[in-house]
SEVEXMAR-977692 format. One record per residue (C-alpha): residue number from 1; residue in one letter; z, x, y. Coordinates in pm, 1 decimal, m for minus. Last residue first. Layout:
N
[keti NUM, 'A', [Z, X, Y]]
...
//
This chain:
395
[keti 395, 'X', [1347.9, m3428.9, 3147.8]]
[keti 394, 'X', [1271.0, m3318.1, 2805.8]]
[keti 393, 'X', [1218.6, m2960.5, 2710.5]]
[keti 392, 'X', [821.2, m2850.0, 2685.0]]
[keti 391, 'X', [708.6, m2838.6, 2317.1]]
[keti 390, 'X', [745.4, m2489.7, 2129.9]]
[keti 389, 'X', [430.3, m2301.3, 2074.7]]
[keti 388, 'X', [296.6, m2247.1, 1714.8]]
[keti 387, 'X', [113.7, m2570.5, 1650.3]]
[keti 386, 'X', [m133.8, m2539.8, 1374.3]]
[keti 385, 'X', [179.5, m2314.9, 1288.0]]
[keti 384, 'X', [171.3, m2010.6, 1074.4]]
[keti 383, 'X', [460.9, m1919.8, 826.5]]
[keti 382, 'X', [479.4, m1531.1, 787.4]]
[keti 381, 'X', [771.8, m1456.0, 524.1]]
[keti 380, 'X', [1058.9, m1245.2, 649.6]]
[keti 379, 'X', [1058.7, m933.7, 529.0]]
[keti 378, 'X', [882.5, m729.4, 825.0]]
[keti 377, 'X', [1112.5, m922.4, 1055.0]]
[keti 376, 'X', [1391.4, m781.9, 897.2]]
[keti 375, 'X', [1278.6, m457.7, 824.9]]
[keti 374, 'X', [1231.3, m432.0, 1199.2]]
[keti 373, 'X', [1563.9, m513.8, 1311.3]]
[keti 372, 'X', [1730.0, m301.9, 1071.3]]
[keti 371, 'X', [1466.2, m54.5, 1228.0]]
[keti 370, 'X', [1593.3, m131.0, 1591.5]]
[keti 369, 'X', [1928.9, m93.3, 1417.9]]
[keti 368, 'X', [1923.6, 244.5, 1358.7]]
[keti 367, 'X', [1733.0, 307.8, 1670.8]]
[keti 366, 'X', [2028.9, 260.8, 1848.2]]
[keti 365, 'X', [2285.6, 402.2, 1644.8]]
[keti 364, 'X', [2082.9, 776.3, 1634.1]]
[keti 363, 'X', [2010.6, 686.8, 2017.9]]
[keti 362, 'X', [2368.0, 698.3, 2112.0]]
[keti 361, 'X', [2486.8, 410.0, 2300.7]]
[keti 360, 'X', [2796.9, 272.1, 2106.2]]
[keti 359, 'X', [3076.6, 500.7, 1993.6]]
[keti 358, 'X', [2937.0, 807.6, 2089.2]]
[keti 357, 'X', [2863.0, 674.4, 2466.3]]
[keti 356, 'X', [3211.3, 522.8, 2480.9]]
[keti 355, 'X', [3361.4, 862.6, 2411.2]]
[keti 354, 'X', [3202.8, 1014.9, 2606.2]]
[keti 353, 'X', [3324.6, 782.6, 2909.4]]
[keti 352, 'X', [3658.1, 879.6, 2780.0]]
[keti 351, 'X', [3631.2, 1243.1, 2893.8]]
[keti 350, 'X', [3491.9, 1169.5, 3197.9]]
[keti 349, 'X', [3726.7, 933.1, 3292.9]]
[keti 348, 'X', [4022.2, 1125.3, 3183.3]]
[keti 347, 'X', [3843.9, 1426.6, 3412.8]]
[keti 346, 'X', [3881.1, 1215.9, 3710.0]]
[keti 345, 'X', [4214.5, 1108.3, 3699.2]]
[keti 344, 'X', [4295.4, 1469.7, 3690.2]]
[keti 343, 'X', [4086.6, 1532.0, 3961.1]]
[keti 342, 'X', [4284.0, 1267.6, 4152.5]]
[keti 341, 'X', [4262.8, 1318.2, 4541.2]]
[keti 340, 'X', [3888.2, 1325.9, 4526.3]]
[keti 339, 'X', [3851.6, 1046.1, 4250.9]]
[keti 338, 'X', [4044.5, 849.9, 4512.5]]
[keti 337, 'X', [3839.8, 961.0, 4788.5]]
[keti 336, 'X', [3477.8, 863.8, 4569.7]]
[keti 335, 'X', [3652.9, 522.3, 4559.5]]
[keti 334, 'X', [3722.3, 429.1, 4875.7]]
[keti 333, 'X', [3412.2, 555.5, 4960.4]]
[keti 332, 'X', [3236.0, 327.2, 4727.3]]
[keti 331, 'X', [3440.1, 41.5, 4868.8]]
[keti 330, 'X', [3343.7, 86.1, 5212.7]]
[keti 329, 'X', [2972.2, 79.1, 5096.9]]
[keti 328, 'X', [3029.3, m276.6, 4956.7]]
[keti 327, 'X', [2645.1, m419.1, 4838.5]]
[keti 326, 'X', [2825.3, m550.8, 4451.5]]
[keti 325, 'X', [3168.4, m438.4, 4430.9]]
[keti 324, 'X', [3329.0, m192.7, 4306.4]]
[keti 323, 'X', [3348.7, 3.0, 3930.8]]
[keti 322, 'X', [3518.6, 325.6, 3906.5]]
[keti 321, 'X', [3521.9, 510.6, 3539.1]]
[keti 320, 'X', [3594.1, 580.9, 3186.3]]
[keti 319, 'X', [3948.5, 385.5, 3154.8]]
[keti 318, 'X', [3982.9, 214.1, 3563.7]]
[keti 317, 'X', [3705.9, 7.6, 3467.4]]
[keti 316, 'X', [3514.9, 0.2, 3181.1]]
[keti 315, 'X', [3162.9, 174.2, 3205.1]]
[keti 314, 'X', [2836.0, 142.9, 3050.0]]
[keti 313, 'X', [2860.3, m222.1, 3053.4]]
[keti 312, 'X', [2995.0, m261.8, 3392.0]]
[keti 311, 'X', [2645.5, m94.2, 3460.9]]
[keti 310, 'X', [2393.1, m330.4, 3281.7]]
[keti 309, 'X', [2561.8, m642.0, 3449.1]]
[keti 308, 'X', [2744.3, m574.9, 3775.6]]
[keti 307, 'X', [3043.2, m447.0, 3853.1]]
[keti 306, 'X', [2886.9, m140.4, 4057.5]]
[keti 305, 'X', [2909.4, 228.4, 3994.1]]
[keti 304, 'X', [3157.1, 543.3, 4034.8]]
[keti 303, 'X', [3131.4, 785.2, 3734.0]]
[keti 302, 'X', [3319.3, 1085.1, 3626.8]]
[keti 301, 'X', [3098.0, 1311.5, 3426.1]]
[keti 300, 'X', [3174.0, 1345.2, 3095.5]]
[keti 299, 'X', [2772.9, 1484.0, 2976.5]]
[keti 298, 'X', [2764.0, 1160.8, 2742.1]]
[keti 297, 'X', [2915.0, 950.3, 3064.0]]
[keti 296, 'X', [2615.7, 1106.0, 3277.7]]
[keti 295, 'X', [2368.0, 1008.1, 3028.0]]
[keti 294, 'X', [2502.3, 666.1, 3004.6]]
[keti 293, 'X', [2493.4, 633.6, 3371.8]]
[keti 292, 'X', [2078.1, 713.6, 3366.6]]
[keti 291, 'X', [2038.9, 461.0, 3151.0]]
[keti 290, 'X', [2118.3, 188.7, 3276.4]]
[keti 289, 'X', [2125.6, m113.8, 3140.8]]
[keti 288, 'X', [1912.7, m387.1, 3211.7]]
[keti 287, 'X', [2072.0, m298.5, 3543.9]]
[keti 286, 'X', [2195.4, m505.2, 3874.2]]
[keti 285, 'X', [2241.2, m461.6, 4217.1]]
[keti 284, 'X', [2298.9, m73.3, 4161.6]]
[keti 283, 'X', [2599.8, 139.6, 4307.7]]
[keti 282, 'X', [2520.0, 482.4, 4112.0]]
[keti 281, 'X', [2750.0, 736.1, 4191.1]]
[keti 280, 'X', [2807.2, 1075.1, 3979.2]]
[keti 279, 'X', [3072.2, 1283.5, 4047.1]]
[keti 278, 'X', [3090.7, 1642.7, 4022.8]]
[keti 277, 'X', [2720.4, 1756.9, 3971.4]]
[keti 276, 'X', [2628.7, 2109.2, 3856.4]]
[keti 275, 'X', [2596.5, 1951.6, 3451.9]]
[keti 274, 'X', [2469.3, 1625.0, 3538.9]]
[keti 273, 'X', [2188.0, 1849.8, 3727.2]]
[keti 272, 'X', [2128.2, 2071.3, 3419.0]]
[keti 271, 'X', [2141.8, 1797.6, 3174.0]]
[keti 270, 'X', [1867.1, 1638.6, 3435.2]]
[keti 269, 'X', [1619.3, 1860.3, 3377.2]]
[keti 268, 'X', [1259.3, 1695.1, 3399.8]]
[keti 267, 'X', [1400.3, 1574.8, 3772.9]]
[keti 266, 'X', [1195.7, 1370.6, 3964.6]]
[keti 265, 'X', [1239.5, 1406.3, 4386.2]]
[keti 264, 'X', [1533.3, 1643.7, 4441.3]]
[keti 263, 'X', [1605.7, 1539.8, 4780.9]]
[keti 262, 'X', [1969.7, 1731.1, 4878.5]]
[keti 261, 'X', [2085.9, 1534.8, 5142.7]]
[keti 260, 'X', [2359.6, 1733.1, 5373.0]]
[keti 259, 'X', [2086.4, 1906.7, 5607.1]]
[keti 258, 'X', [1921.8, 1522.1, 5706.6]]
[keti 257, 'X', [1572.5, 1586.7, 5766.7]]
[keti 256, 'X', [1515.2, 1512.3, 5385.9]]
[keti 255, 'X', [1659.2, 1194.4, 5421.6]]
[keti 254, 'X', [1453.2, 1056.2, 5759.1]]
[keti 253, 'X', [1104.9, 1187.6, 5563.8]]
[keti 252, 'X', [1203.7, 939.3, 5237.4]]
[keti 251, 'X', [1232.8, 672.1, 5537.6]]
[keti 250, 'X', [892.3, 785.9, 5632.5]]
[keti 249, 'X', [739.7, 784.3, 5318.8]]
[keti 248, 'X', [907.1, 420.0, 5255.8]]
[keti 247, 'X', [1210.1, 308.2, 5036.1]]
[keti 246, 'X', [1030.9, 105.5, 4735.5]]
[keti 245, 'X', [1146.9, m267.0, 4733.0]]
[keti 244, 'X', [799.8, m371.6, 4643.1]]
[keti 243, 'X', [774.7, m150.0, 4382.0]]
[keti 242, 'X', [476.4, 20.9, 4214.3]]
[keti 241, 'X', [514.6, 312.7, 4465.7]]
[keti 240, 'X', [837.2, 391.3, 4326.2]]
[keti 239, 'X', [943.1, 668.1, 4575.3]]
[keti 238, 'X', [1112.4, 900.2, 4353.7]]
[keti 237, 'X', [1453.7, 972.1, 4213.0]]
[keti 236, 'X', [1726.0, 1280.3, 4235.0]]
[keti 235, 'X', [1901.0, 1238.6, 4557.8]]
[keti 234, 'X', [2199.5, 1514.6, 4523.9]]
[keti 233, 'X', [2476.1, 1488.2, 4844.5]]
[keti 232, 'X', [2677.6, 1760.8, 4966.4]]
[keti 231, 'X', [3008.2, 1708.9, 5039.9]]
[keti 230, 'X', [3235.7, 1943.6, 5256.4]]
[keti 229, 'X', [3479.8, 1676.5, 5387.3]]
[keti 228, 'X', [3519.5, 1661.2, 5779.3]]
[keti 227, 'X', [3587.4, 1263.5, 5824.3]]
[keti 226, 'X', [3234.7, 1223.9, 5973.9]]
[keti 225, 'X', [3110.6, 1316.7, 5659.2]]
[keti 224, 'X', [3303.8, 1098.2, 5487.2]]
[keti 223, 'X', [3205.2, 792.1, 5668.0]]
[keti 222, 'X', [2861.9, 918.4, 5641.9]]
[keti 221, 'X', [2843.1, 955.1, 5277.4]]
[keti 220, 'X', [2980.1, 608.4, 5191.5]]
[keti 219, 'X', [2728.4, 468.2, 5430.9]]
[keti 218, 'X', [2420.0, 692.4, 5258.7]]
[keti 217, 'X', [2584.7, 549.3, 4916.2]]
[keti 216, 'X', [2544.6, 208.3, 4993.7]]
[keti 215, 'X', [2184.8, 276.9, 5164.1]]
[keti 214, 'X', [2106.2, 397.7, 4781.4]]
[keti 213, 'X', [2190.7, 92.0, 4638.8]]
[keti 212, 'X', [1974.1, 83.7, 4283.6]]
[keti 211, 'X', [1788.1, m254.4, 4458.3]]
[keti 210, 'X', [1672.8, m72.8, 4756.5]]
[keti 209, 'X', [1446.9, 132.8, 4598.9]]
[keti 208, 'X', [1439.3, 552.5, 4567.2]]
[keti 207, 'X', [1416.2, 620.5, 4216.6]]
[keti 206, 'X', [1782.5, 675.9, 4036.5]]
[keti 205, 'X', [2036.4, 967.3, 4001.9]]
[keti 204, 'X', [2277.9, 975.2, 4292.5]]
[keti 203, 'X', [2444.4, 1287.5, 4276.6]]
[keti 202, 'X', [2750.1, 1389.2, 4478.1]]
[keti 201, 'X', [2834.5, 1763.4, 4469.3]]
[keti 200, 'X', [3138.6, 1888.7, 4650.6]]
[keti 199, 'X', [3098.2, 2150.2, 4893.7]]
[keti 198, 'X', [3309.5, 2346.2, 4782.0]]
[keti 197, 'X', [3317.1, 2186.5, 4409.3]]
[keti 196, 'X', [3555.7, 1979.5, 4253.5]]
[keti 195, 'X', [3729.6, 2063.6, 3904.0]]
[keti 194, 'X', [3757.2, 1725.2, 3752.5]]
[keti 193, 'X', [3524.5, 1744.7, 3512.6]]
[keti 192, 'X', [3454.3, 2133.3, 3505.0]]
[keti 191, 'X', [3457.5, 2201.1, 3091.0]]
[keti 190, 'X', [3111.9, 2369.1, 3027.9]]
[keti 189, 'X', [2805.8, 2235.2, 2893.0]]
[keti 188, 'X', [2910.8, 1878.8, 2826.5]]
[keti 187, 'X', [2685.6, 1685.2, 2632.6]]
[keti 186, 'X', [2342.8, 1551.5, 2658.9]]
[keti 185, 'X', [2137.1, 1727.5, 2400.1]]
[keti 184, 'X', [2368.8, 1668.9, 2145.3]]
[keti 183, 'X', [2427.9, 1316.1, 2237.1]]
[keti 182, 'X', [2084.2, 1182.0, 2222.7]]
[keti 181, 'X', [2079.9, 873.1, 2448.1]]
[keti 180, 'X', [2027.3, 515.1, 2385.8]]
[keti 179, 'X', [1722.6, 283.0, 2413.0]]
[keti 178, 'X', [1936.9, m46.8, 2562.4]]
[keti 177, 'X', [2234.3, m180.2, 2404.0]]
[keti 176, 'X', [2024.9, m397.6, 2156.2]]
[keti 175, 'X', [2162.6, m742.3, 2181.0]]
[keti 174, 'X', [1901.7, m1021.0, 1997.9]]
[keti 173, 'X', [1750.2, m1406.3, 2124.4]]
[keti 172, 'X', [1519.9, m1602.5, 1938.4]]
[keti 171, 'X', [1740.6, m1816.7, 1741.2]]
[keti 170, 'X', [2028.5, m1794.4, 1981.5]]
[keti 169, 'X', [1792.9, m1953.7, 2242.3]]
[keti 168, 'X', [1530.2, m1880.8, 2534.5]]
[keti 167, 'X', [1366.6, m1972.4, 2827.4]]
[keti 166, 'X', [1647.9, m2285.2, 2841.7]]
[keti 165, 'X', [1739.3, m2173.4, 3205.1]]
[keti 164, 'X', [2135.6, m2114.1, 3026.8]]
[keti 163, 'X', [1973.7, m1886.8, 2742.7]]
[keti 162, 'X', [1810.0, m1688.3, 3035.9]]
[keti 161, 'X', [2138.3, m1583.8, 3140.3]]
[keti 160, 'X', [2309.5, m1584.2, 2836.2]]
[keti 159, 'X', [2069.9, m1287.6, 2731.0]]
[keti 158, 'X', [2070.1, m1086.5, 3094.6]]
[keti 157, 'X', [2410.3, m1092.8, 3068.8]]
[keti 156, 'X', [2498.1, m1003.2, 2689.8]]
[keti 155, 'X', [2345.9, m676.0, 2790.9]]
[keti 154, 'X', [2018.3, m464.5, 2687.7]]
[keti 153, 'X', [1814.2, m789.1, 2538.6]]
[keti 152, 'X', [1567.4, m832.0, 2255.4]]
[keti 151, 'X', [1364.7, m1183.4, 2231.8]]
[keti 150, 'X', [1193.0, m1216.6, 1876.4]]
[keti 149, 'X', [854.2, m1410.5, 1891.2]]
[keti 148, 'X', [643.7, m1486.4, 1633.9]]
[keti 147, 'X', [798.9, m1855.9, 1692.1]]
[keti 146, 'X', [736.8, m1861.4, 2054.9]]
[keti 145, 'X', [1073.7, m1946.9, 2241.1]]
[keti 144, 'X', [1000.8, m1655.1, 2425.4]]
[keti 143, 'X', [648.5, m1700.9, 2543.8]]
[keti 142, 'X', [632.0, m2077.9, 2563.6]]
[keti 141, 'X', [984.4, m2034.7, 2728.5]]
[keti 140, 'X', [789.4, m1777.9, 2999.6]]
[keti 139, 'X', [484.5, m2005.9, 3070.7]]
[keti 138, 'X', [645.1, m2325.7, 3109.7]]
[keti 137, 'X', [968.9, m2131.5, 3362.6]]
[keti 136, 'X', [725.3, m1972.1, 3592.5]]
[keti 135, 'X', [700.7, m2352.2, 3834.2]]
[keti 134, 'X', [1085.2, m2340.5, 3831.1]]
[keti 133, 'X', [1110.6, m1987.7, 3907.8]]
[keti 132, 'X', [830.5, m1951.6, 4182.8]]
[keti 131, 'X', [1042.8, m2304.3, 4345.4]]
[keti 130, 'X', [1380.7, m2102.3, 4329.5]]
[keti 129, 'X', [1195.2, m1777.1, 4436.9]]
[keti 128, 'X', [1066.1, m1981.0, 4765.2]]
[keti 127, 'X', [1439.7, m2144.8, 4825.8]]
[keti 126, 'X', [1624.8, m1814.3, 4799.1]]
[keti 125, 'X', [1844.6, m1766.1, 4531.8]]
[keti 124, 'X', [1712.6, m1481.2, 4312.6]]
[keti 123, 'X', [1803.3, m1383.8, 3987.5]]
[keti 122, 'X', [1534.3, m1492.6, 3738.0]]
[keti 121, 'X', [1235.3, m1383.9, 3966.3]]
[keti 120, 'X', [1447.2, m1144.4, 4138.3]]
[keti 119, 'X', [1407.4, m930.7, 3851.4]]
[keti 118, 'X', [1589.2, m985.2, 3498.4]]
[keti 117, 'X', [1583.3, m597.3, 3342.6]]
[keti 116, 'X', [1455.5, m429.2, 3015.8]]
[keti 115, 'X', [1378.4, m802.1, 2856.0]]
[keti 114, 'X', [1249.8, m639.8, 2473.6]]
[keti 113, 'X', [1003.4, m864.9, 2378.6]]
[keti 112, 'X', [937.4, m840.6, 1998.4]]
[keti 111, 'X', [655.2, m992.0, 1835.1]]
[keti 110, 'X', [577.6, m1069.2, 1438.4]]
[keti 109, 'X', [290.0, m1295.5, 1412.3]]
[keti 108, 'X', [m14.8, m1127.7, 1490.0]]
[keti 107, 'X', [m287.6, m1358.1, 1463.3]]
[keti 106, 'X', [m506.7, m1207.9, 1698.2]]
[keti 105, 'X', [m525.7, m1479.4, 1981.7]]
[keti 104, 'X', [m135.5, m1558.1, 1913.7]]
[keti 103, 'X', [m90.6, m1152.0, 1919.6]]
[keti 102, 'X', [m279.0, m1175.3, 2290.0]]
[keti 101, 'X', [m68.7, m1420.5, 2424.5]]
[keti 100, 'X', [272.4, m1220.1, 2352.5]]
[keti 99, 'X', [121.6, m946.6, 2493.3]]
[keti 98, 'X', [60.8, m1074.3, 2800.2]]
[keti 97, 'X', [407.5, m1228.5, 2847.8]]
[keti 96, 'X', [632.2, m944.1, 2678.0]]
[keti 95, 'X', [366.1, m665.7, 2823.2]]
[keti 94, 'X', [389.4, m833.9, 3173.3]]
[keti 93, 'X', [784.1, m820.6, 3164.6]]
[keti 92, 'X', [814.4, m480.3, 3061.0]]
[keti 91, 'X', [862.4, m350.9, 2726.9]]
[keti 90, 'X', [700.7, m524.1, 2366.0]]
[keti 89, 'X', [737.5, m406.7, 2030.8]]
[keti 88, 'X', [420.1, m525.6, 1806.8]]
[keti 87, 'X', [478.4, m557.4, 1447.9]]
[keti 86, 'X', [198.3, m573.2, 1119.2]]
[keti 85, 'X', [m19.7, m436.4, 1391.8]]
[keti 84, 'X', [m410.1, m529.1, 1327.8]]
[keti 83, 'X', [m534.8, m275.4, 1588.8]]
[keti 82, 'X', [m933.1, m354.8, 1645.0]]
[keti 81, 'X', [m784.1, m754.3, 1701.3]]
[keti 80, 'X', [m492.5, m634.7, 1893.5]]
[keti 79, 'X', [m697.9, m417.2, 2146.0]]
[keti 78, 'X', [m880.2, m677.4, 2217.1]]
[keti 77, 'X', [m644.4, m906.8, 2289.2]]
[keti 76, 'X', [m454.7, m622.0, 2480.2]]
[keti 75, 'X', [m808.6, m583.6, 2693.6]]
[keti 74, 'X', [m819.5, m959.8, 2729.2]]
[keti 73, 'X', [m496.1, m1028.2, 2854.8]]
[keti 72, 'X', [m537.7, m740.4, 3133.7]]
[keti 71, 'X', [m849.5, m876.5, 3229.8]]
[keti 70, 'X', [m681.2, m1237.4, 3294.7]]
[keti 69, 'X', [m442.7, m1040.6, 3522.3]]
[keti 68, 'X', [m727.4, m842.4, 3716.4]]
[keti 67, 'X', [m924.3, m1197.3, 3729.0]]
[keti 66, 'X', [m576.8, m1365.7, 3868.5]]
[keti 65, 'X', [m518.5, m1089.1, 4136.3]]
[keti 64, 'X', [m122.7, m1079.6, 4133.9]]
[keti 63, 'X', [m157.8, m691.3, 4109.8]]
[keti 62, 'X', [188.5, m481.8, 4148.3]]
[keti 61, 'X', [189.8, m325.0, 3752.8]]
[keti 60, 'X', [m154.2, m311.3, 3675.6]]
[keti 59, 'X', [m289.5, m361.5, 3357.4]]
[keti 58, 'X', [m609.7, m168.5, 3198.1]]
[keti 57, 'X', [m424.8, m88.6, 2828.4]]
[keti 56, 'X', [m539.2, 288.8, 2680.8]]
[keti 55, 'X', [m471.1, 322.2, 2305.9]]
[keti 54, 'X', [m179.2, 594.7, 2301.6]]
[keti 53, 'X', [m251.7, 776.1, 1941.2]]
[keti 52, 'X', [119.5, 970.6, 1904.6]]
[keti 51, 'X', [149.9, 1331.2, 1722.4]]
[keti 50, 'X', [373.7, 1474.7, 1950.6]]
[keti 49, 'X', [101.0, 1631.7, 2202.4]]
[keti 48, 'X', [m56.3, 1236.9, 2215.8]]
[keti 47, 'X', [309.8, 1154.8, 2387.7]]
[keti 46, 'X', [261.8, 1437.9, 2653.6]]
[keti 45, 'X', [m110.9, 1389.7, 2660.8]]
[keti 44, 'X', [m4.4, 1020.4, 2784.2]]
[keti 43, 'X', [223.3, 1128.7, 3051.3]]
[keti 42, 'X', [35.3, 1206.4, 3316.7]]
[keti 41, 'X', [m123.9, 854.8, 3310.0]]
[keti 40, 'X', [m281.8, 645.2, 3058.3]]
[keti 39, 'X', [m209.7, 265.2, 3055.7]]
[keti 38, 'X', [m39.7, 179.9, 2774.6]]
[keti 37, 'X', [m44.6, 88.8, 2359.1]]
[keti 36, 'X', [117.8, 344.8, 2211.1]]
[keti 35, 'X', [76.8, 376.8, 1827.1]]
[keti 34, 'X', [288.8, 401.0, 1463.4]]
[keti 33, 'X', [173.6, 395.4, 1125.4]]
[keti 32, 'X', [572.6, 331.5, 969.4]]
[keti 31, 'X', [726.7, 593.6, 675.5]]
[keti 30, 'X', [1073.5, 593.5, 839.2]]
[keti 29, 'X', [996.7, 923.6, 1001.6]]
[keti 28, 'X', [705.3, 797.6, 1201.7]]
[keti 27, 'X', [961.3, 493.3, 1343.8]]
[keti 26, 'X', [1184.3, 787.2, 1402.5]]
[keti 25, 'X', [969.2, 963.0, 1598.5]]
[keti 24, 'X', [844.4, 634.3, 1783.2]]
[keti 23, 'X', [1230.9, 573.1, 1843.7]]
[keti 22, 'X', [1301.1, 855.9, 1976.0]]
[keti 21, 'X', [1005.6, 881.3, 2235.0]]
[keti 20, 'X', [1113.8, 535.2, 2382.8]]
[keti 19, 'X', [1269.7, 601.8, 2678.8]]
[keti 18, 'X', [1117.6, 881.6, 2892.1]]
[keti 17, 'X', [791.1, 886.6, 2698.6]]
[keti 16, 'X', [707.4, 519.7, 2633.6]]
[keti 15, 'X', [826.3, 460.5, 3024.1]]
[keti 14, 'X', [618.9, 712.6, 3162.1]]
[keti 13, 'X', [276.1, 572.1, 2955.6]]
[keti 12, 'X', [353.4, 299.8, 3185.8]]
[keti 11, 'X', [294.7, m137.9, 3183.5]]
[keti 10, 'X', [430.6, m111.5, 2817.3]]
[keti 9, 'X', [321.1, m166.2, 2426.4]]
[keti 8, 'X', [457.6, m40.8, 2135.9]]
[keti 7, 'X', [250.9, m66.4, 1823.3]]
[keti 6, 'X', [368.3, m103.2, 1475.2]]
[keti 5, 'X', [168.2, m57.4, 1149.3]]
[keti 4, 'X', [303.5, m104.9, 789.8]]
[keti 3, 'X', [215.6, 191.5, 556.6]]
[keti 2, 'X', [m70.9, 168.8, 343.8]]
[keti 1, 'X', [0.0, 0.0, 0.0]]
//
């Protein structure tokens, strides 16, 4: 019997790299024929250097243009058909709805969306997303109430969340605590938790939008700066020029004239950064779950991020970390000058954010049950429908 094929499928060849090279090696490992499926970009010789075919997807991420969209179904439809996955693992919110479509055109029944993040789509309140949501909602519980289709989430949040707008159901819905990390490459490389610097190092690991909080951290920074303390702050993130909430060049210009801002722009190395960092601040409006704190609580670094979902996850407050509220620079100062007068405090966070991170976020656990997962739906006997969407909920 030839070996059971599995695409993954995303809006970035970036993201199959950064997050999801683990599990495609141990996908290969398990005895699977496995593929990208993604538009090509710098990163696509990386994955095809490790042995991976990346079939190129035409999709962009920004475009609203209904003939580019329709394209974009088409080229996955066709790309399906040539394919013939036994699985396909969706990331990203047009791969989940677009590729969801396409495996009903190609008879694919075994689909996973994996929901990375809600955007304001889901989240906000304003009257105009309210009316976007309601008119969205069809199309997205015909895609994950689908019967191919298994919905994965990163936090229980995101999942009840979308359970509550009736998009999706216990049935349909999964927790997988997001890609994980590999925790012997990120571990700590010397024992300095809680032995500041001069200046002390700040890092703020993230791509430069508004959503991750960065103007949060610039007030927290300036309030201490005007105070006299030595602290030097890290930036290590891009412009996102797929984003709408994308800082601009010129406010990216206004950071790197500042002496005490550090712009590191992407980092291939961040061990090394965790590593020369003291405290590590992310205060995000919301996460799928993020990875970038789980990598600093594998290294021990002592954290300071927002209760919200996808980062309260990562840490628990006052035991491996800071949490404060949601848009509240005051309170991240508060709490970088408690960790400040408390580098004792400090390296107890550190030391139990490891711990978390071995317990439940490592990528060996992870992908262990991504397979489970797999196996699963691999098993499970495929039952077409004449009629395979679910009916629209009652009034």
């Amino acid at each position: 019997m030839l070996p059971p094929r599995v695409l993954l499928v995303a809006n970035t060849s970036w993201y199959l790299y950064n997050f999801r090279l683990p599990l495609l090696r141990d996908l290969r490992g398990a005895g699977y024929a496995v593929a990208a499926v993604a538009p090509h970009d710098a990163y696509t010789a990386l994955l095809e250097a490790e042995g991976i075919s990346v079939h190129s997807w035409q999709v962009a991420r920004r475009s609203i243009n209904p003939f580019l969209e329709l394209r974009a179904i088409i080229d996955l439809l066709r790309i399906y058909r040539r394919e013939q996955p036994a699985l396909v693992h969706h990331f990203t919110i047009k791969a989940c709805l677009y590729g969801t479509l396409a495996a009903k055109g190609a008879r694919i029944y075994r689909v996973v969306n994996a929901v990375t993040g809600l955007g304001h789509v889901f989240l906000g309140q304003r009257k105009r997303t309210r009316l976007l949501r309601r008119g969205l909602r069809p199309l997205y519980r015909a895609v994950f109430m689908a019967r191919r289709a298994t919905v994965v989430f990163q936090n229980a949040d995101d999942q009840e969340r979308l359970i509550q707008l009736g998009i999706t159901d216990d049935a349909h819905a999964r927790l997988i605590r997001g890609s994980g990390v590999d925790i012997n490459h990120f571990q700590p490389l010397d024992d300095t938790a809680g032995r500041f610097r001069t200046p002390l190092q700040l890092l703020f690991p993230s791509r430069l939008i508004r959503e991750k909080g960065i103007e949060d951290v610039l007030t927290a920074c300036r309030s201490l700066w005007a105070d006299g303390l030595p602290l030097e702050l890290l930036v290590a993130g891009d412009l996102d020029d797929g984003n709408r909430s994308s800082l601009l060049p010129s406010e990216l210009a206004a950071l790197r004239s500042e002496p005490r801002i550090r712009c590191l722009g992407h980092v291939d190395d961040m061990r090394s950064l965790y590593a020369g960092s003291d405290l590590v601040v992310l205060p995000s409006w919301r996460e799928g779950l993020s990875r970038s704190l789980i990598e600093a609580a594998a290294m021990e670094r002592p954290i300071i991020t927002t209760d919200v979902p996808g980062c309260r996850d990562v840490v628990d407050h006052g035991v491996s970390g800071l949490l404060v509220p949601l848009r509240d620079g005051r309170a991240l100062e508060l709490a970088i000058r408690l960790l400040l007068a408390n580098p004792e405090l400090a390296r107890c966070f550190g030391q139990a954010a490891r711990r978390k991170v071995v317990a439940e976020f490592q990528v060996a656990l992870v992908n262990e049950f991504t397979l489970q997962q797999y196996q699963q739906l691999l098993s499970t006997p495929i039952r077409p429908s004449r009629f395979p969407w679910p009916a629209a909920p009652a009034a």
